[in-house]
C-alpha positions in Angstrom: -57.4 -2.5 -179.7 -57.9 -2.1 -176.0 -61.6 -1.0 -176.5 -65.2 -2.2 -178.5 -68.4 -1.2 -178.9 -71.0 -4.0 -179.0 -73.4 -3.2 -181.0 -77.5 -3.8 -179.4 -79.5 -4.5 -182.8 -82.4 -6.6 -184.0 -84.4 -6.3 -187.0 -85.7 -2.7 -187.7 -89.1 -3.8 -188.9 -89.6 -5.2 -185.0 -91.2 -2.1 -183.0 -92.5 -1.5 -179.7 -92.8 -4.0 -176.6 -90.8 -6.7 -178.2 -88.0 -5.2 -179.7 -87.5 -3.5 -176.4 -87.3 -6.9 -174.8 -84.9 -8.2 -177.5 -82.8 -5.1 -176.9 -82.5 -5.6 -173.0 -82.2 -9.1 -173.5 -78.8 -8.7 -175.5 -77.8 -6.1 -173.4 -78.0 -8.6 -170.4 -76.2 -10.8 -172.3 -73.4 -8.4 -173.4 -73.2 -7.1 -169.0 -73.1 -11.1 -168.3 -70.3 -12.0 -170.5 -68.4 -9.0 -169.2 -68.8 -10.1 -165.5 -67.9 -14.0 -166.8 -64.7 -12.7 -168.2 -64.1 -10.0 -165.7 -60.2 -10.6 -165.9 -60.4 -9.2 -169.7 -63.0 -6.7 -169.9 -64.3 -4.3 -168.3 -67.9 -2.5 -168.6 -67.0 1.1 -169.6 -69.3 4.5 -169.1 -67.0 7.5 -169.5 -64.4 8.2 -171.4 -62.2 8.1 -168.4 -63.1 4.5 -167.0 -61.8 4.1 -171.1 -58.5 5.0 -169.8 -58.7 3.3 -166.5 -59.4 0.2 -168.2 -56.4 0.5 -170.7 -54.0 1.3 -168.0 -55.3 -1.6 -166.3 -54.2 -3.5 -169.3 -58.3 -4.9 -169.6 -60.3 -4.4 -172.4 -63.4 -1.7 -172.6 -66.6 -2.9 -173.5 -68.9 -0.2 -174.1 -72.7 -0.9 -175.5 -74.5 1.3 -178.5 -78.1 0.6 -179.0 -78.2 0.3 -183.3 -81.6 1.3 -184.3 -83.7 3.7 -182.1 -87.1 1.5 -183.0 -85.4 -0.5 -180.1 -86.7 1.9 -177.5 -90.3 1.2 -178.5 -91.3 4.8 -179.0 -90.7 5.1 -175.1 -88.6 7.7 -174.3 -88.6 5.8 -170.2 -86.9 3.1 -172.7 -84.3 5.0 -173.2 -83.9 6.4 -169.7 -83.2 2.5 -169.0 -80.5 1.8 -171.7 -78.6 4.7 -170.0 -78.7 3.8 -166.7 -78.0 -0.2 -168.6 -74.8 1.7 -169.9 -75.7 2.0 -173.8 -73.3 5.0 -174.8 -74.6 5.6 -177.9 -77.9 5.1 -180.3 -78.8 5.3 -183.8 -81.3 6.8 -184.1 -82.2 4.5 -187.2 -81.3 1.6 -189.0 -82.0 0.3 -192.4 -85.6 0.8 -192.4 -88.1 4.2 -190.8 -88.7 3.7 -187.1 -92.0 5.5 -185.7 -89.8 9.0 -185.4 -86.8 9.1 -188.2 -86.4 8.2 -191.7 -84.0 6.2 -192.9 -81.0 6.6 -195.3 -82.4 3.3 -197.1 -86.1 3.3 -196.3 -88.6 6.2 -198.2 -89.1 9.3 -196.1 -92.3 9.4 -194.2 -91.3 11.8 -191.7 -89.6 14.6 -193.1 -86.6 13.8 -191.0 -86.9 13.8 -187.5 -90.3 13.8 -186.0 -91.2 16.2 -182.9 -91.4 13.3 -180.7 -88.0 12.6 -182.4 -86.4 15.4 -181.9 -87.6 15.3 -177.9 -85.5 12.2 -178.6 -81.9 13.2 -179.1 -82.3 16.3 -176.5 -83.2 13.2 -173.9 -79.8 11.1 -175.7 -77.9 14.5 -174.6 -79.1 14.7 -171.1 -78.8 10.9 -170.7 -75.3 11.1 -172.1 -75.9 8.9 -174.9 -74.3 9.7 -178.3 -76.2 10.2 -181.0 -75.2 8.9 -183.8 -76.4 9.4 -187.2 -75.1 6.2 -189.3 -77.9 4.7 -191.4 -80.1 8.2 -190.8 -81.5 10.1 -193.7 -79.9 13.5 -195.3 -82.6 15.5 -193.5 -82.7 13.4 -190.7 -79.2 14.0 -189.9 -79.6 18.1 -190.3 -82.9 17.5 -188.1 -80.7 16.2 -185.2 -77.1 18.2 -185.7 -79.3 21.8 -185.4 -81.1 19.9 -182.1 -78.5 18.3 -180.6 -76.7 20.0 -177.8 -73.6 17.9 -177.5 -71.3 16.9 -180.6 -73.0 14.0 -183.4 -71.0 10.9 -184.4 -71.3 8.9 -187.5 -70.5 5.1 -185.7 -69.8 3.5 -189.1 -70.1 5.5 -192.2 -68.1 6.7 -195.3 -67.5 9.1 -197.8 -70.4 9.7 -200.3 -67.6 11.9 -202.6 -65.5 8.9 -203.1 -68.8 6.0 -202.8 -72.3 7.1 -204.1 -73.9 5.3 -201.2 -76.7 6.7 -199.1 -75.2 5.2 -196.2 -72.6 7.2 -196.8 -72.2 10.8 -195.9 -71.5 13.9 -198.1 -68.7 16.5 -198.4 -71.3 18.9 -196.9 -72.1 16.8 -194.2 -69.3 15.8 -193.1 -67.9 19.3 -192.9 -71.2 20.4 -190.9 -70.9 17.3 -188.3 -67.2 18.6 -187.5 -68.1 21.9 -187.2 -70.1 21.3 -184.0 -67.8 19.0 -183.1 -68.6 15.5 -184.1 -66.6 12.7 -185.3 -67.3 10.7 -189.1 -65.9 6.7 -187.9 -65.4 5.3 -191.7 -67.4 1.8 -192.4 -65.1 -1.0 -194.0 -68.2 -2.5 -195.9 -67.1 -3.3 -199.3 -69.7 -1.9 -201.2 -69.7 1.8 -199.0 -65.5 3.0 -200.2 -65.3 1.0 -203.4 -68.0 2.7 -206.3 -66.9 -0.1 -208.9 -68.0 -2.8 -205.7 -71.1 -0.8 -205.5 -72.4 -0.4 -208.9 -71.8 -4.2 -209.5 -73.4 -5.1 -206.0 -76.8 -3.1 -206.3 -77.0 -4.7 -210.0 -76.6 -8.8 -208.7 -78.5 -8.4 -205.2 -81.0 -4.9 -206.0 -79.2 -3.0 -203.0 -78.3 -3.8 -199.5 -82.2 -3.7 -197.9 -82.7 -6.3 -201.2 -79.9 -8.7 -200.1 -81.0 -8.4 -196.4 -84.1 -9.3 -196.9 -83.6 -12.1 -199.2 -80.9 -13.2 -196.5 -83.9 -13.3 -194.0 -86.2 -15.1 -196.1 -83.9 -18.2 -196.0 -82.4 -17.9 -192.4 -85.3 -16.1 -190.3 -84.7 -14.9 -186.9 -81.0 -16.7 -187.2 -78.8 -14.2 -187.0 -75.3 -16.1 -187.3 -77.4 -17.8 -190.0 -77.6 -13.9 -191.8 -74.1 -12.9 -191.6 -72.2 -16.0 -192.7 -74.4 -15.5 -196.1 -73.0 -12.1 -196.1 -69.5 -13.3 -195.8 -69.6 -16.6 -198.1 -72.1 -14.9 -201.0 -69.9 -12.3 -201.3 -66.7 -14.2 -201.1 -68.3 -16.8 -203.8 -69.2 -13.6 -206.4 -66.4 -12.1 -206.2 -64.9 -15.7 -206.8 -66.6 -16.2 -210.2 -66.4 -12.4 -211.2 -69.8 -11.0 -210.3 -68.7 -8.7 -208.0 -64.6 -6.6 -208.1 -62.2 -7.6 -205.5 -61.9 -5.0 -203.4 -58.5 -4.2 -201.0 -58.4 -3.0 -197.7 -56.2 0.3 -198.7 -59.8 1.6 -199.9 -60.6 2.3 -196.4 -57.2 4.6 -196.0 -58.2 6.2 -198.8 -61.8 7.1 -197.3 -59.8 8.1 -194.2 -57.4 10.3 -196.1 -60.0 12.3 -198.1 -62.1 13.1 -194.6 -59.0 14.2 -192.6 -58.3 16.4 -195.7 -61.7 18.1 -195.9 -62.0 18.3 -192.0 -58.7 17.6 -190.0 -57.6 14.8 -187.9 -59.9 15.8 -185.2 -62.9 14.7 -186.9 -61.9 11.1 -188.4 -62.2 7.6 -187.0 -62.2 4.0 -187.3 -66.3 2.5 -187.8 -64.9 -1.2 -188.9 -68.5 -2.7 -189.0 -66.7 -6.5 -188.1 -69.7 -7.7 -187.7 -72.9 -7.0 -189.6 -70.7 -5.9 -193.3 -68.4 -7.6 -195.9 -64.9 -6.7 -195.7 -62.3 -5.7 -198.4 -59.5 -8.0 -198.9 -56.9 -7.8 -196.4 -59.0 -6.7 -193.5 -61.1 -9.7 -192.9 -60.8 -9.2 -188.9 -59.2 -7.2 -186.0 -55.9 -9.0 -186.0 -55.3 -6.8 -189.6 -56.3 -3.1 -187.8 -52.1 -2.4 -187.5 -52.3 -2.3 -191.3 -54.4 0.9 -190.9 -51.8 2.7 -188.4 -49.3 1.4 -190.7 -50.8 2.8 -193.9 -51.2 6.1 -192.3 -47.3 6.3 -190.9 -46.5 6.2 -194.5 -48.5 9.1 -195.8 -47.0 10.5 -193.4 -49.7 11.3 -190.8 -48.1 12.4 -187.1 -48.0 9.8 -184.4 -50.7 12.5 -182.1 -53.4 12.8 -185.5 -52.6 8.4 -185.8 -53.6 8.4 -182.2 -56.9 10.7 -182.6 -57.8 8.6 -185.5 -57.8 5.1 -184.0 -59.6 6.2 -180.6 -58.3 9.6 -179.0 -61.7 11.6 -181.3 -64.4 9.1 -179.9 -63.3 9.7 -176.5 -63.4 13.5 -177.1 -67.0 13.2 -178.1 -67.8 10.9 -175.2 -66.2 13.7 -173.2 -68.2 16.4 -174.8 -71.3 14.2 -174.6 -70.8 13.4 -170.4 -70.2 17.4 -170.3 -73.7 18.5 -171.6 -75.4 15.8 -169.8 -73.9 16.9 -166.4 -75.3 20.4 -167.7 -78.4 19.6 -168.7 -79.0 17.5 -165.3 -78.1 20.3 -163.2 -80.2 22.7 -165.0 -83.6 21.2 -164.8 -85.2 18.1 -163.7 -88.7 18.7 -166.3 -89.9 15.8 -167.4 -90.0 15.1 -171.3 -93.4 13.4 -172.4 -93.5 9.4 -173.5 -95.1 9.4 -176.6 -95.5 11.0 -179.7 
């Protein structure tokens, strides 16, 4: 626990000049909380300032832009939230933005636009992962046959063991580790448990449904939004609307990935904030569970160690490697709009 990625998101129906400004505003706040508590944490790049800061006994707090609407169809934006220090972006969230469908919007664009993918070939030469959580079937081939530099999946599951779109498939899963990439498994209840999810799209109409009823009643209050998530859920599973579900379900989603593509390709996507947790795994304090868990099936102490950090540092590494290449190659100029 010696490393977090904040997550930079608003709303993904808010596009162009203001959801840029709410995205740097939050990532001012994020760089102004680090300097305030400068003796704890420590703004993190690389994957090797990662290290520097563990060894220094601080904390790494690294920044990942949730939602590429946030860049305001501006690919100058996004020039900004690298030199800011974002280290990763999705390129989606739970709705289309103006260049990439959504795994839980209709498709519009077939995927990833052109301007879209000028997009992710930018995110490599910036050095930003891109990460393909919340990101259509096809939008998700779109970017792994552009990318240059390996894909990660921040927070998402297995679709084989969860029918969730958010989740990924078998097939998908086995193409992201192929180049390279890393699948980091979501703890939200209704993405590993199928019993959770059938009963949760049946009381609330899905998870775009419940946020936007959420949003109806709290607006733009954000703390408002997620301690509805927390307490609704707590109070239907409470009266039998929705199963209980236990924290082992995210081992299990763990297991089934590391078998289909080895240890290298596996890690933790918790979600903490912004997703209902099982049982048993209500914050951070209960992550040793998880190390724990996996010391009993007998997973080695070196595939543990890729699982709960060692594989996003890889990618980070991969990710810092083709941007250095792409830099050096060529300075051309990619166009701004669409």
């Amino acid at each position: 626990m010696n490393a977090i990625f904040f997550s930079i998101w608003i709303d993904g129906r808010i596009m162009g000049a203001p959801a840029v400004e709410k995205a740097l505003d939050q990532i001012d706040l994020i760089r102004e909380n680090v300097a305030k508590y400068s003796n704890d944490l420590v703004l993190c790049r690389t994957a090797e300032e990662v290290r520097r800061a563990h060894a220094q006994g601080k904390i790494a707090a690294l920044m990942g832009v949730e939602g590429g609407h946030m860049m305001g169809n501006d690919i100058h934006v996004l020039r900004i939230f690298a030199d800011l220090g974002v280290r990763y972006m999705t390129l989606t969230h739970f709705y289309n933005d103006e260049w990439a469908d959504s795994s839980t919007d209709k498709p519009t664009h077939n995927g990833l636009t052109d301007f879209g993918k000028q997009v992710v070939l930018e995110m490599n030469r910036q050095g930003i992962l891109v990460d393909i959580s919340h990101v259509s079937d096809k939008t998700f081939y779109d970017a792994l046959a552009i990318s240059k530099a390996p894909l990660i999946a921040s927070h998402s599951s297995c679709r084989s063991l969860c029918d969730h779109p958010r989740d990924m498939t078998d097939d998908m899963i086995k193409a992201l580790a192929a180049k390279g990439g890393v699948i980091q498994i979501n703890y939200e209840k209704s993405f590993i448990d199928q019993a959770y999810k059938n009963a949760f799209d049946k009381f609330y109409g899905g998870v775009v449904a419940q946020f936007d009823e959420f949003k109806k009643k709290c607006g733009d209050d954000e703390a408002c939004v997620d301690k509805m998530v927390t307490n609704m859920g707590k109070e239907a599973t409470a009266n039998g609307t929705l199963p209980h579900v236990s924290w082992e379900r995210i081992v299990d989603h763990i297991d089934h990935a590391v078998k289909l593509v080895g240890a290298d390709h596996v890690g933790l996507g918790s979600d903490f904030d912004g997703a209902s947790m099982p049982e048993g795994m209500e914050d951070a304090s209960h992550l040793p569970q998880i190390t724990e868990a996996l010391m009993r099936k007998g997973y080695s102490d070196s595939d543990i160690r890729k699982i709960l950090g060692q594989n996003a540092l890889r990618v980070m590494e991969a990710a810092e490697r083709v941007s250095r290449e792409m830099q050096g190659a060529h300075s051309d100029s990619i166009g701004t709009k669409p």
